[in-house]
N, C-alpha and C positions, 0 to 999 in steps of 0.2 A: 504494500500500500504506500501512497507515494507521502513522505513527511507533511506534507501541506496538505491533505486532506482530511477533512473530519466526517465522520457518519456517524447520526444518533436519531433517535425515535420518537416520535410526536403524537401526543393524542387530537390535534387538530391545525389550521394555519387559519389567522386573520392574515388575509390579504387586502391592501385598498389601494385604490389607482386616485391621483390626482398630479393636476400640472406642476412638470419640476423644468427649470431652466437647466439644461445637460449640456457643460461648458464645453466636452466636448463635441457636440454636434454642431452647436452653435460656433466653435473658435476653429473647426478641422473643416468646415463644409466642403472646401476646392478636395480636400483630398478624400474625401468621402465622397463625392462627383468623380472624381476620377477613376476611383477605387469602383466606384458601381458600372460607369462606362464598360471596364474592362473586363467586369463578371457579367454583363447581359451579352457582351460580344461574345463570351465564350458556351453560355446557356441563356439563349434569348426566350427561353420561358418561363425564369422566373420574373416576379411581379413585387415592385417596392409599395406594398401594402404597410399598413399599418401594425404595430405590435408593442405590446409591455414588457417593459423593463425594471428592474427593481434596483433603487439607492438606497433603500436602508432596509438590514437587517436585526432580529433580535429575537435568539431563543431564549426562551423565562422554563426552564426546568421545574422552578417550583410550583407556578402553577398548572401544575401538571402535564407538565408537555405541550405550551403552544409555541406556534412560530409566527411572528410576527413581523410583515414586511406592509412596505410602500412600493405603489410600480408608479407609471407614465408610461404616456403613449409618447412613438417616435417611430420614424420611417425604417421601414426594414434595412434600405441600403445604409443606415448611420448604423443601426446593428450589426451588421452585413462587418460593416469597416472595422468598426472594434473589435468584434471577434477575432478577425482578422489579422489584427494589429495586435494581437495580443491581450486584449481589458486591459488598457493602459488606465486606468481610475479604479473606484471604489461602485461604480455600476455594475449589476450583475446580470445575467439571464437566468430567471428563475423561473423552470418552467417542473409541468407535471407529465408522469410517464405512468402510464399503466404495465406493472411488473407482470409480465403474462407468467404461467406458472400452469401447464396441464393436468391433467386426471394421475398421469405417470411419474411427475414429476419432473417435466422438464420444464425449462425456462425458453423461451418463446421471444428472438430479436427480428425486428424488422430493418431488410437491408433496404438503405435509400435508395431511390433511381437515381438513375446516371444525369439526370436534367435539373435535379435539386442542388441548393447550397452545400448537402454534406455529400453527395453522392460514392457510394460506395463502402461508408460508416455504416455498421450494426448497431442498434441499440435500440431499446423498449420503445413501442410508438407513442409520440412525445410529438407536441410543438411548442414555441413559443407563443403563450398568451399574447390572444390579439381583443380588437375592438367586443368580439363575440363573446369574451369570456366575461366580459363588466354585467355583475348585476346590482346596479344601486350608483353606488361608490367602490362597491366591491368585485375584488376580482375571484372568478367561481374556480380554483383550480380543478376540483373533483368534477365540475363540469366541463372543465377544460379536457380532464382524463376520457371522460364518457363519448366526449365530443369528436375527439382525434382518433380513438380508437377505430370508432363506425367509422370513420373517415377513408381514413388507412387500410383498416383491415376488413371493413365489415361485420364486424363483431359486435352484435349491440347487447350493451347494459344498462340497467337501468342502477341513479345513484343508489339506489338500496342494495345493490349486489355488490358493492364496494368494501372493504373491509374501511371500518373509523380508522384506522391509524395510519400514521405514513415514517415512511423510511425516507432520509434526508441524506443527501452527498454535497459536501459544498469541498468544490476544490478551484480554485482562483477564483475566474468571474463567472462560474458555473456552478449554479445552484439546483440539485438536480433530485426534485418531490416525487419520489418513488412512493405509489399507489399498487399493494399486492393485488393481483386478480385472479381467481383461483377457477381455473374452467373444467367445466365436466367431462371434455371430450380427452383423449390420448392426444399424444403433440403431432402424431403422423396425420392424424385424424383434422390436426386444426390447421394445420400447414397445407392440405388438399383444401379447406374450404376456400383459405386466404388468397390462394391461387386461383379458383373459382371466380371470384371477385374482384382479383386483379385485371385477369384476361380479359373481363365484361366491361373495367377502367380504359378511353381511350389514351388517356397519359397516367399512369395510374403512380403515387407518390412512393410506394415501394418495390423494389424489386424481389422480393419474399421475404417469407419468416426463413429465421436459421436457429434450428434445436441449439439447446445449450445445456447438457448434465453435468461437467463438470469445468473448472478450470482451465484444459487441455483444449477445450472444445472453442478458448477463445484465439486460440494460435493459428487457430483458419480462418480465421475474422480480422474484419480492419475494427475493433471499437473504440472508442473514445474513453480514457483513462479511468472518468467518472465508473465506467460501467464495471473495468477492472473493480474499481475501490466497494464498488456492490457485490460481485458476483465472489472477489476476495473473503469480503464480511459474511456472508451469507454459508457459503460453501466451509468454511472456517468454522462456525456454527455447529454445524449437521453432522461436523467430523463426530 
């Protein structure tokens, strides 16, 4: 597990979005213009929509486990840059992933397409909180979860079939609200539907699920370190 990361457990997340002045969006635009220029020339279908970002963190352990952040809205391609650029600030991307987890016990990653931002990365199907996840002032992660899932895989749940608690990775500017999802089917079994579903997508956001029972299993995968620091914790556990 890499020294900068921390993972610990939550019985719930206040989330709430409101207008934040983001120096860097505002003080890098020429190079975040540029930066975008030269990512649609290379995959001109993505689309610099809208999305939430979060500047402040804070788990309160005593009260039993919440997590409490602050997002804003901001263009994906200022997103786009940052990530990019490394999280050069104290801004992070805090988004929510539904932990797939089959009848057999395997764990369940959706590989990107080739025409996405991460293309080629494995990891839980997940986006970044956009305009659709505000309800109120607040940001719905668990609806965020419900949401991207059907999306991506087809898979629909309703918020009651969600487990209350969430598993949390934060490692740099990547905050990553892991939602266990516990499905009835065998993973061979959920992997033919996902593909059923994709094939009927005419651009469809993943390139399949990819089985995951142990550690070893991530050595054939491109994933993102975050997912390491889960699948490390997790498997670690069960020994």
């Amino acid at each position: 597990m890499s020294a900068a990361a921390r993972i610990f457990d939550v019985a719930r997340i206040e989330a709430h979005v409101a207008p934040y002045d983001w120096d860097f969006s505002r003080d890098r635009a020429d190079d975040i213009a540029a930066h975008w220029a030269q990512a649609v020339a290379k995959k001109p279908a993505m689309f610099d929509g809208r999305v939430l970002l979060g500047h402040a963190l804070e788990h309160a352990p005593e009260d039993g486990g919440i997590l409490r952040s602050h997002y804003f809205e901001t263009a994906f391609s200022a997103f786009l840059a940052y990530r990019d650029f490394g999280f050069p600030g104290t801004v992070f991307n805090g988004f929510a992933m539904a932990a797939l987890r089959s009848a057999d016990g395997a764990f369940l990653l959706g590989e990107m397409g080739a025409h996405t931002a991460s293309a080629g990365m494995s990891y839980f199907p997940a986006g970044t909180p956009d305009r659709n996840d505000i309800v109120g002032d607040a940001v719905d992660l668990a609806g965020s979860v419900v949401r991207e899932l059907q999306e991506e895989t087809g898979i629909a749940l309703a918020r009651e079939d969600l487990s209350p608690a969430w598993t949390i990775v934060r490692l740099g500017g990547r905050v990553a609200c892991m939602k266990p999802v516990q499905l009835a089917a065998r993973a061979d079994e959920v992997v033919a539907q996902v593909e059923a579903f994709l094939a009927r997508d005419e651009q469809p956001e993943l390139a399949g699920l990819r089985i995951v029972r142990s550690m070893a299993d991530l050595d054939r995968l491109r994933v993102p370190e975050f997912t390491r620091v889960y699948f490390a914790h997790v498997f670690g556990e069960e020994r």
